[in-house]
C-alpha positions in Angstrom: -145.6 -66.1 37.7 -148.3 -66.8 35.0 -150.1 -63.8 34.2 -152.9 -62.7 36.6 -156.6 -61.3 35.1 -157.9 -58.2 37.4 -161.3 -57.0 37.3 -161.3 -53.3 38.1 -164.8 -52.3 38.0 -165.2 -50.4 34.7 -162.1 -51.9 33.0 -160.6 -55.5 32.6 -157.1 -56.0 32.9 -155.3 -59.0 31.2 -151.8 -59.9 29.9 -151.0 -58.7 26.2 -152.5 -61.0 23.6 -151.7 -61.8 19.8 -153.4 -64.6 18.8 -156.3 -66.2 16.8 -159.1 -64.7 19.2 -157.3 -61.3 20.5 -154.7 -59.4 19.0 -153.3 -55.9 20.7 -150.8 -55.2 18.0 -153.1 -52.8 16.0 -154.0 -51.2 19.6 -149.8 -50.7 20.6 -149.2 -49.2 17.4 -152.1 -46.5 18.2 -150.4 -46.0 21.0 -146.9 -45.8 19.2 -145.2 -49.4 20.0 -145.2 -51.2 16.7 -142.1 -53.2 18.1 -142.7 -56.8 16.6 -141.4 -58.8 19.7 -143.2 -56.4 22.2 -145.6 -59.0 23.0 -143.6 -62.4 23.4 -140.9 -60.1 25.7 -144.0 -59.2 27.8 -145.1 -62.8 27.8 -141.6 -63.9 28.9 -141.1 -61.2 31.6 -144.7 -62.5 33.1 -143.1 -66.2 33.5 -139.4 -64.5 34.9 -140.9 -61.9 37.5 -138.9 -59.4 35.4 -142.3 -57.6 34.7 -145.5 -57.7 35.1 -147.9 -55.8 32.3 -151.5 -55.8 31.8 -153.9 -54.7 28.9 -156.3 -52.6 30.3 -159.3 -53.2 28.2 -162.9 -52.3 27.9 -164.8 -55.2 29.0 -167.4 -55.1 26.7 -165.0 -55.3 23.5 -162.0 -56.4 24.9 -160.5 -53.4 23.1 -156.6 -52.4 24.6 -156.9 -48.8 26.0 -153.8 -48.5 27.8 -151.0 -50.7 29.8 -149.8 -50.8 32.7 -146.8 -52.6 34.1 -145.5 -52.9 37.8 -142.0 -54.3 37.6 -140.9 -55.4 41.2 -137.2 -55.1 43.1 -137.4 -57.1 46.1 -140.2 -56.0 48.7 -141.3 -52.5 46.3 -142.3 -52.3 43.1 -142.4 -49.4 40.2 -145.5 -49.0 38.5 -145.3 -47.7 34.9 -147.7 -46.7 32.2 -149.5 -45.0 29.2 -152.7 -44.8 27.5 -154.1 -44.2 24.2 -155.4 -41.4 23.0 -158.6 -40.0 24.8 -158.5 -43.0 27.5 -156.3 -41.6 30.8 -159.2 -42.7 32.7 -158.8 -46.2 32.1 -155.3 -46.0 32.7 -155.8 -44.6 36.0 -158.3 -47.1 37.2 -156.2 -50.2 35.9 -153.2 -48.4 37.4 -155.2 -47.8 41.1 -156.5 -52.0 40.5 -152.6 -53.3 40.1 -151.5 -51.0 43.0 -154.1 -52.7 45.5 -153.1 -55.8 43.8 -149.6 -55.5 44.1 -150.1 -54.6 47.9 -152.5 -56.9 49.3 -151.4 -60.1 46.7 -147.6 -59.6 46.3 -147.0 -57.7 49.5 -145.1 -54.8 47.7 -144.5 -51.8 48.5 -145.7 -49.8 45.3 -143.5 -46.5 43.8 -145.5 -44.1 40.8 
């Protein structure tokens, strides 16, 4: 699957991005992964249903504040993630967003 954009009210969630307009690398390594291929392995989990992660961002700045990830085995799904200093809210909406997303879109039974 390509990687899906959620709006969740006070936060936007959107795959991981290092590139000429967005880069979360500086934002991981806040949050203590400073693992160089952490990105691309994201990116290629997306496009093999191994995975799913999103950066859950401030919409304003676009600013990573924490991830989430929801990796499925057949009809559930465990949901996974962390948050960056000062910014458990923001992991708690994304997390509640992928949950209905992963229910209603993917019809998955979802495990925290």
């Amino acid at each position: 699957m390509e990687p899906v954009e959620v709006n969740a009210g006070g936060w936007y969630l959107r795959a991981l991005r290092a590139d000429d307009r967005v880069d979360d690398r500086p934002a991981l390594a806040d949050g203590g992964i400073d693992d160089a291929d952490y990105i691309p392995r994201r990116t290629a989990q997306w496009l093999s249903d191994e995975h799913y992660s999103w950066a859950i961002c401030q919409p304003n700045t676009g600013e990573l504040l924490a991830e989430v990830g929801l990796t499925p085995s057949g009809t559930s799904a465990t949901l996974t993630g962390w948050a960056r200093s000062g910014h458990r809210d923001a992991l708690e909406g994304g997390s509640d967003a992928v949950q209905r997303f992963a229910e209603s879109a993917l019809g998955l039974t979802v495990h925290r």
